[in-house]
Every structure is written in C-alpha cells, then in structure tokens.
N, C-alpha and C positions, 0 to 999 in steps of 0.2 A: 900720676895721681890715681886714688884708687877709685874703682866703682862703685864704695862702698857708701860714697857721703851724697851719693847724685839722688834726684828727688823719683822715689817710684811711682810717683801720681802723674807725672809729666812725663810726653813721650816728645822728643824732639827731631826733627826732618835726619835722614840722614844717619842715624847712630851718634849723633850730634848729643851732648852732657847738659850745654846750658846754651842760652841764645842772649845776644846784646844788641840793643839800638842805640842807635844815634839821631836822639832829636835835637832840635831849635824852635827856640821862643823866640818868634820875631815879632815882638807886638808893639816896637816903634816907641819905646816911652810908656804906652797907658800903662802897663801895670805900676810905674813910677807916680805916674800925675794921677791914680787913684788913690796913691797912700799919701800922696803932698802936692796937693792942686795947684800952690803956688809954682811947683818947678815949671808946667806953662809958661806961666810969665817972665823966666828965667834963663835968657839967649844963653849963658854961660852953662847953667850947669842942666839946659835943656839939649844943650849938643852935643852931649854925649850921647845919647840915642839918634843924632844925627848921624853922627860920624857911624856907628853902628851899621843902618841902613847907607852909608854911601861906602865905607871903607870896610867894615865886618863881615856883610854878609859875601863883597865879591871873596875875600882871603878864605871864608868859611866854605866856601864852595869847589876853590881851587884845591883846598886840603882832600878836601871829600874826592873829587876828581882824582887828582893824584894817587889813592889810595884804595880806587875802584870801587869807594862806599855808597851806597844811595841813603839818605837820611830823611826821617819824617819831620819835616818844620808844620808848627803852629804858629796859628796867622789868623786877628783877628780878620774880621770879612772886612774892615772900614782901611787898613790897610793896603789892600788891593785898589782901592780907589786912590789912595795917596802913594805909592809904590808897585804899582804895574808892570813895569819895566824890570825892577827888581824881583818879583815873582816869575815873569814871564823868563827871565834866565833861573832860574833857582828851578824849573819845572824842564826849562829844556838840559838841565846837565842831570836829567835826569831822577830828582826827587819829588817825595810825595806833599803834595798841600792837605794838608788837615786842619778844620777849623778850631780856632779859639775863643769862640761868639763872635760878637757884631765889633763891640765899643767897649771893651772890659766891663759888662755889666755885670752888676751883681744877680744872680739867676733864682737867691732865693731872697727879693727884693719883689723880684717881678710878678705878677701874674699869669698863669696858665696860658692865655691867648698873647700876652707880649711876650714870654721868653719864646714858645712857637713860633711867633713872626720874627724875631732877633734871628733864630738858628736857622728857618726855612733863608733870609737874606740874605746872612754871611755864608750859608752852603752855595746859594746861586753864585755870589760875590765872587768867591775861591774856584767853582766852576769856570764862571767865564775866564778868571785871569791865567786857571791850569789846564783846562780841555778835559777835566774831568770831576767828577762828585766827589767831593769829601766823603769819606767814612769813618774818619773817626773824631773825635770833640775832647779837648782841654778845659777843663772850668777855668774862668781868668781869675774868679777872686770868687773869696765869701762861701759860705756852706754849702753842703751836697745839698739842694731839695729833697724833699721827703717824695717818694718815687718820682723822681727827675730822670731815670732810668727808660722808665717808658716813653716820659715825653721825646727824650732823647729818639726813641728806635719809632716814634709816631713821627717822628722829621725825617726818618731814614737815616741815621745815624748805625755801624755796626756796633762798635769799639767807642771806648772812653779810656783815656791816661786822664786821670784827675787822683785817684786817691793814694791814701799811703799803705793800706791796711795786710797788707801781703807781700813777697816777693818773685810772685808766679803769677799769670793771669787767672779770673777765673770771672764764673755768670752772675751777673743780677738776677731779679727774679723776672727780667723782663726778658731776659735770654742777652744784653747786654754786653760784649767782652770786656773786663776790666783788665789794661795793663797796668800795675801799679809804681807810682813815682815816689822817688825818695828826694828831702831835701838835700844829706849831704852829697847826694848825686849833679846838682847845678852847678853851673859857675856862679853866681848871684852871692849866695852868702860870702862866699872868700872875698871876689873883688868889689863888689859896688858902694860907691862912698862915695858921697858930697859932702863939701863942709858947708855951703848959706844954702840952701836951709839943708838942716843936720839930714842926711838922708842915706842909711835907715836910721833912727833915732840913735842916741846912744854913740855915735860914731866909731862903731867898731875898724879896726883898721885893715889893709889891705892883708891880706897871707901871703906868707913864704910861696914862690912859684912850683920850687922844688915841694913844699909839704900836699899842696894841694893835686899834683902830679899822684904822691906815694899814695893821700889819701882815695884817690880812684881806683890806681892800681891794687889795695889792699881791698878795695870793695869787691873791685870786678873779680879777683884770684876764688874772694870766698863764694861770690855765687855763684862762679863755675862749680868751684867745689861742691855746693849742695844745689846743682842741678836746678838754676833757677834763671829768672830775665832779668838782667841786668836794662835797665836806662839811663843815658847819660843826657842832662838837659844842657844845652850850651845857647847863649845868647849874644849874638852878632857884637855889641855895645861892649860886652865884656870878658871876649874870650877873640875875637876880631880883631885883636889886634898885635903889632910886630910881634911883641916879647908872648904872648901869651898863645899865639896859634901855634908856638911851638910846644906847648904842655896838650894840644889837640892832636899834633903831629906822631907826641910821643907816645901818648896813649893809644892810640889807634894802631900803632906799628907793635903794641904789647898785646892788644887783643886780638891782631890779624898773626901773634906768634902760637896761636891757640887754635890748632887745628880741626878740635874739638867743640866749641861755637860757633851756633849758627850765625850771622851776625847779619841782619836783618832790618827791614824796616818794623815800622812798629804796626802797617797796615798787613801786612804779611804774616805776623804773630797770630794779629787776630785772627787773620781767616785760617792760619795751619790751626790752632786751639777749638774753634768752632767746629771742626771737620774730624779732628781728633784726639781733645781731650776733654770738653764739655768738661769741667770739673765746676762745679757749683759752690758757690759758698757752704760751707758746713754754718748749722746754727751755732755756732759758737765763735763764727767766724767774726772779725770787727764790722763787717757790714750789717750782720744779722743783731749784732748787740746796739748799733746806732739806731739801727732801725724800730727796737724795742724799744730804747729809749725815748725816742720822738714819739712813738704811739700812747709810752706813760704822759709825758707833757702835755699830748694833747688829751688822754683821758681827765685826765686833774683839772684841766680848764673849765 
C-alpha cells in the first residue's frame, strides 16, 4: 500500500499509517429503555441486555484475551452498582473503564451544576469498581451542549468519543481530545430488533453476518489507507453472542494482519495526540460550524 494516501497532519507511534480501537458499550439496556420506556416492563424482550451482561461480555473478553487486545469499554457509572463483578473482571483482563455518564441522561437536558454532579459520580463510580480514574467520556444520548467541552475537562475528563464530525482525532477549544465515532462502525444498527414493542421503530431486519464482517473490513482497509483512526463500537447484547463473536473473532485477526496499525486503546490515542499532534479543529471544521450555529440561535432569541 502506498504512502501516498496516509494522512500528513497525523503522526502515528512507531512509523505506524493508522491506529484502530476496539471499544464497548456496556450500558446494560438504558440506552434501549431511553428510546422505549416500556422495554422495562418487558421480562422478554428486556433480557436481551441480560443475557448481554451474563453471557456477552464473559465471550467479549475471552475474544480480546485470546487475541492480546486491550479494549476501551463505556460504562454508565450506575452500572457498576448493578454489575460489579462484571467490571471487576473486565478491568482485571486487563482493559480500560471509561465513563458514559451516570443513567443515560440527556446532558443537554440538564443543568450546569446537575450534569457536573452526574460525571463527578459516575467517574468515582468507575473508579472504585476499576482502581483507577476514567479519562475519557461517551455522551449516552441527545446533543453535544454548547461548550460541554469544558465542563467535561472541569470534571477531569482528558478525551471524548461522542462525535461523528472527522476521521482523526482532534482539540476542542477547551484543549478537549476528540476521538470520533461512526455509526456504520457499531454492531447496533445491523442486529438489534424487537418485535412488541417494535424496537428500533420501523423494524428493520437482522443483516447478513457475512455483509456486516466485509462492511468493517472495507472501512477499516480505507482508513488505513488514508492514515486515519478507525473505531469499532461493539456491545456485549449483540455481538456476545455464539454466532456473532465470531465476525469479532474475524475481524480482529484482519486488522492484527496489518502490521502497520497501531492498534490501541482509545485512552492511549488520546494521550499519544495530546503529546504529539495537537491538531485543532480548523474553522471550517464540523465542530466550529455547530458551534456557529448555536451562537446564531441563541443570538435571534
């Protein structure tokens, strides 16, 4: 592959082209019973995020294991009170806890002094269940706040994966690290389906196991190719299980064929980017156009 398509504004450890992580969303159901309150009351089709947290994430762990990966999981902080045990192995085979708020709240819902207490809690939370501080934060739902950036690095937060607007990390104005996530990067939109209550609406159906494999595989190839970070989000509920840990299996054994990625956690990005490549959003970047945007809105008010 040539040199020619790799990204000159990024410099990667190593003489390393591009870097890929491997995270997890373990957040036990809420982000499901935030879009359809009813699945709560729903033993049948609320146990699929059981089986997740009893039977996903041990397979999700042993894969990683076997395969010498460490991966960044996100983990609401109320979580750890209901799944302790579950963390407390997930931390000793070696990976990173990073928070994904308290209770799947909405952050731009909240108030300046509640979302501070939500993320100072769920940091302690993730602390005590891992023996160490989160550094970095997943929005669970709902919009970016309008400088939610600083709030973020006034909790101690370094790093944020929330947004979509890039394929490289790069700075808030708060100094901020952004890694950015893609949807067709998840397992979520391929398999998640309920039929009472229809969920996600629309009841779109399960996908080909094989399409959803070539679809990662043809992501990951090109951002090697242009020199970029690749994230892959996978959740215990629906990638956990027999048939499907093997599209985890296969994947992983395609980009550890790649001698050339760095293949990392996602706390590890941040700190190599902060140390050396600072790259800041360009004003024309999608952060800096949002952020103009919000300012017209609230002018007009």
């Amino acid at each position: 592959m040539s040199d020619a398509s790799s990204n000159p504004e990024i410099v990667w450890p190593a003489g390393k082209r591009a870097a890929a992580i491997i995270s997890v969303i373990f957040d036990d159901g809420m982000d499901a019973v935030a879009k359809a309150p009813d699945l709560a009351e729903r033993a049948k089709s609320h146990s699929v995020w059981l089986y997740g947290a009893r039977r996903g994430v041990e397979r999700l762990c042993r894969t990683f294991d076997d395969a010498g990966i460490r991966a960044s999981w996100f983990v609401p902080g109320q979580v750890a009170e209901t799944h302790g045990a579950s963390l407390r192995a997930i931390v000793a085979a070696g990976h990173e806890l990073e928070s994904h708020g308290w209770a799947f709240e909405r952050y731009d819902c909240l108030s300046r002094a509640d979302a501070a207490a939500l993320l100072a809690r769920s940091r302690q939370a993730l602390e005590d269940a891992g023996d160490r501080t989160p550094a970095g934060f997943r929005l669970p739902i709902g919009a970016w706040p309008d400088g939610f950036d600083h709030l973020l690095k006034e909790a101690g937060f370094l790093w944020s994966a929330s947004l979509n607007g890039d394929d490289v990390p790069y700075l808030h104005p708060s100094s901020l690290v952004e890694i950015p996530v893609h949807l067709e990067l998840e397992d979520r939109p391929y398999f998640q389906f309920n039929f009472t209550p229809a969920f996600p609406k629309g009841l779109s159906r399960i996908a080909s196991y094989d399409s959803v494999l070539a679809n990662w595989i043809a992501e990951f190839d090109a951002y090697r190719k242009f020199g970029a970070c690749f994230v892959l989000q996978l959740r215990p509920e629906m990638t956990g299980t027999p048939g499907r840990i093997g599209l985890v299996e296969a994947f992983v054994r395609h980009i550890q064929s790649c001698d050339d990625v760095w293949v990392a956690t996602a706390d590890e990005v941040a700190q190599w980017h902060m140390a050396n490549n600072a790259r800041a959003a360009e004003p024309d970047h999608p952060l800096n156009v949002f952020a103009a945007y919000q300012r017209e809105i609230r002018d007009a008010r």
